[in-house]
Phi, psi and omega in degrees: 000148170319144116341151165220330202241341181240150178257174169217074204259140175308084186241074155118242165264015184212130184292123137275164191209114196259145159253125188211076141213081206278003155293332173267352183094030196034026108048109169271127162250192194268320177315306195292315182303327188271319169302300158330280178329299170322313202282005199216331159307316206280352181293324178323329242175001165267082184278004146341306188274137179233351170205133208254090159261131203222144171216192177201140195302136150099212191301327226203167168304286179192142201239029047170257196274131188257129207272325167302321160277353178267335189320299180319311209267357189261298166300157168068355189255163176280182190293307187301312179292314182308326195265309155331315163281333177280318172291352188285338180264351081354302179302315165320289192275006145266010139313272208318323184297295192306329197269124172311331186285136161307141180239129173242095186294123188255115188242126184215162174068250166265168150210096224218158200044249187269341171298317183296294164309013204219328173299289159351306180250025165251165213281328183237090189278128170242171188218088201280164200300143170081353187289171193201133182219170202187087208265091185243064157294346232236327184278348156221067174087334191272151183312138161308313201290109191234130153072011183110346196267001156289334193281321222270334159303323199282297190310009186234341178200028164087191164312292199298307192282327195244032165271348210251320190268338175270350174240019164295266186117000191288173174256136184233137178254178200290309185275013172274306154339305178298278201319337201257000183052061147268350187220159163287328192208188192210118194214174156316148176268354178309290196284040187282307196274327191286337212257321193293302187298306186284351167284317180286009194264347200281314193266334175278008191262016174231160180311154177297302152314308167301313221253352171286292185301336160325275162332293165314313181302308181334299205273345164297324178313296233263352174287001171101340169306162190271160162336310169276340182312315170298314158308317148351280172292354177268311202276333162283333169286351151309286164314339192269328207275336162302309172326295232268313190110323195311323202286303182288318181292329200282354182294298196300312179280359181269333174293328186279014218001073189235169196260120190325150187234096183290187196231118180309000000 
């Protein structure tokens, strides 16, 4: 489908990918979710793409429901329609999960509400200096739990913070984030794009196939499997990764000190 709210500029093997509606604050309209939904669905089977950088245009990340344009589809409506709408915000970040490519979120101004949960689901957060975040679903009526962010607050900063951010609605600034491993970094905001570019460049420097199964073997980690199930899963991506010849070029090329030549 056409773009209207997202850019998608190409740089090599990595997307960034711009929230672009920066008069609204990028803002989720229903146009902007369904476009996000496309783009993280077509990822799954793009192995082209091998890393995912999302930012946001203007002051800020994302100011999460654009509350002017959702109201209608949200209220007054039947269950059935409510829950269809609902999945359109949900669904999103299990694309994002779904999709083989690390997604690295780049955060400056706010990132509130569903801009937060969306921060949230992506595997690597950086942040500029002054961001400010939220789940302030709980502030205009609704459960804090939204979009993922009961699953994805307690593993990243235990119980205690994010029961206190989840049954609030308060804002944690970045470097209270940095303490809480909620974000890797913290940086200027001049350097934001510069700190986003040497992480996808860290990661696109690994085999292709290793850095698909990474992920996946992770999020299987952090999803709560047992030990063995996770090795399990470690020892076949190992074997695939042998299988393929990567193991053997990455050898050869760290004796030849050249920069490895993968396998897509």
């Amino acid at each position: 489908m056409p773009y209207e709210h997202l850019i998608i500029d190409k740089r090599g093997a990595a997307d960034w990918v711009t929230l672009n509606r920066p008069a609204q604050l990028n803002t989720l309209n229903p146009r902007l979710l369904r476009e996000l939904n496309d783009y993280f669905a077509g990822l799954e089977r793009d192995y082209a793409v091998r890393v995912v950088v999302l930012r946001g245009a203007g002051r800020m990340f994302c100011a999460g429901l654009d509350i002017k344009a959702s109201s209608g589809a949200t209220i007054g409506t039947d269950a059935d329609a409510m829950l269809r709408n609902q999945r359109e915000f949900s669904g999103l970040v299990m694309r994002m999960r779904r999709c083989p490519q690390p997604i690295i979120g780049l955060l400056h101004g706010h990132a509130a509400g569903g801009g937060f949960s969306i921060a949230l689901g992506c595997d690597v957060r950086i942040a500029a200096e002054g961001t400010k975040m939220n789940c302030a679903f709980i502030k205009i009526g609704l459960s804090g739990c939204e979009m993922g962010a009961s699953y994805h607050l307690p593993r990243l900063v235990g119980t205690s913070v994010a029961a206190e951010l989840l049954y609030t609605g308060r804002f944690i600034d970045a470097e209270r984030a940095l303490r809480v491993g909620l974000v890797s970094d913290v940086v200027p905001l001049e350097r934001l794009e510069a700190a986003g570019q040497a992480l996808a460049d860290d990661m696109l420097a690994t085999a292709p196939l290793g850095l698909r199964l990474t992920k996946e073997c992770f999020w299987a980690a952090v999803d709560g499997n047992d030990l063995p199930s996770v090795v399990a899963m470690e020892d076949r991506n190992q074997v695939l990764t042998v299988a393929n010849g990567d193991l053997a070029e990455g050898m050869q090329a760290f004796l030849d000190k050249r920069r490895p030549n993968y396998a897509a």
